[in-house]
N, C-alpha and C positions, 0 to 999 in steps of 0.2 A: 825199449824193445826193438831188436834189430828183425824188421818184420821186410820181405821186396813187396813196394806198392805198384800194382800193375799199369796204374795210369802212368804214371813215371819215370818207369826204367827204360832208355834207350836202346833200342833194337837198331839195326842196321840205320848207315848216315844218321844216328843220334834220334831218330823216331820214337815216339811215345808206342805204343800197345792201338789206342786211341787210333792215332794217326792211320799208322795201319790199318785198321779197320775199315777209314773212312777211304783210303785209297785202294782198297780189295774193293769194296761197294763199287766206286767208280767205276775200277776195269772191270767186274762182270757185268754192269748194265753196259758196257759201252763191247764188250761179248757176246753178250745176250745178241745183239743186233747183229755181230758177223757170222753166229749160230746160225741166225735167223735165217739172215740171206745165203750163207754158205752150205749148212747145214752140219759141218762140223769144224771145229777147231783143235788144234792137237798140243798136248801140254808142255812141249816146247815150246810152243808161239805162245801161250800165257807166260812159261817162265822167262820167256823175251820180253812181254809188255810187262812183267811185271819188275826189269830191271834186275833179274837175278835174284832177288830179295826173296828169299825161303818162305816167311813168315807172310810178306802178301801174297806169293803164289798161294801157297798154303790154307788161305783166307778165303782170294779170289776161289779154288775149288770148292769151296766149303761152301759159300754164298750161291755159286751156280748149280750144286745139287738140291741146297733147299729150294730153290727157284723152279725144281723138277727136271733140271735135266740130269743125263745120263753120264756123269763124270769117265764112266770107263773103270779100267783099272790096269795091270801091269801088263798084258795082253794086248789090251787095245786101250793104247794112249791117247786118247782123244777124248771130248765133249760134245756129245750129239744132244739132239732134240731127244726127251724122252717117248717111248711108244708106248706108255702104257695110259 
């Protein structure tokens, strides 16, 4: 069975899916904190920390809106603290 297993397949620099994961988690707690203090960060500056890499930017957003903040959208590119 020619099946793709997602733990496995090589995303960008040869990264597992997995991997990915674990380094999105990292850059939004380590965000979370320049949110904190800053009170917003703008999704260029994630797709800088996150090395260009589509799929952890991609990740890293996705982790910072469960977390409750305000990801934005094509308007206003940035992550703020939520107000609600």
């Amino acid at each position: 069975m020619d099946a793709c297993d997602a733990r496995t397949r090589a995303y960008k620099n040869g990264k597992t899916f997995d991997q990915c994961k674990k380094i999105a988690e990292t850059l939004s707690s380590d965000l979370t904190k320049k949110i904190e203090h800053a009170g917003v960060v703008s999704w260029s500056e994630i797709l800088q920390t996150s090395d260009h890499d589509e799929l952890v930017y991609k990740l890293t957003l996705k982790y910072l809106r469960q977390n409750g903040y305000n990801i934005g959208d094509w308007k206003t590119p940035q992550v703020t603290k939520s107000t609600a």
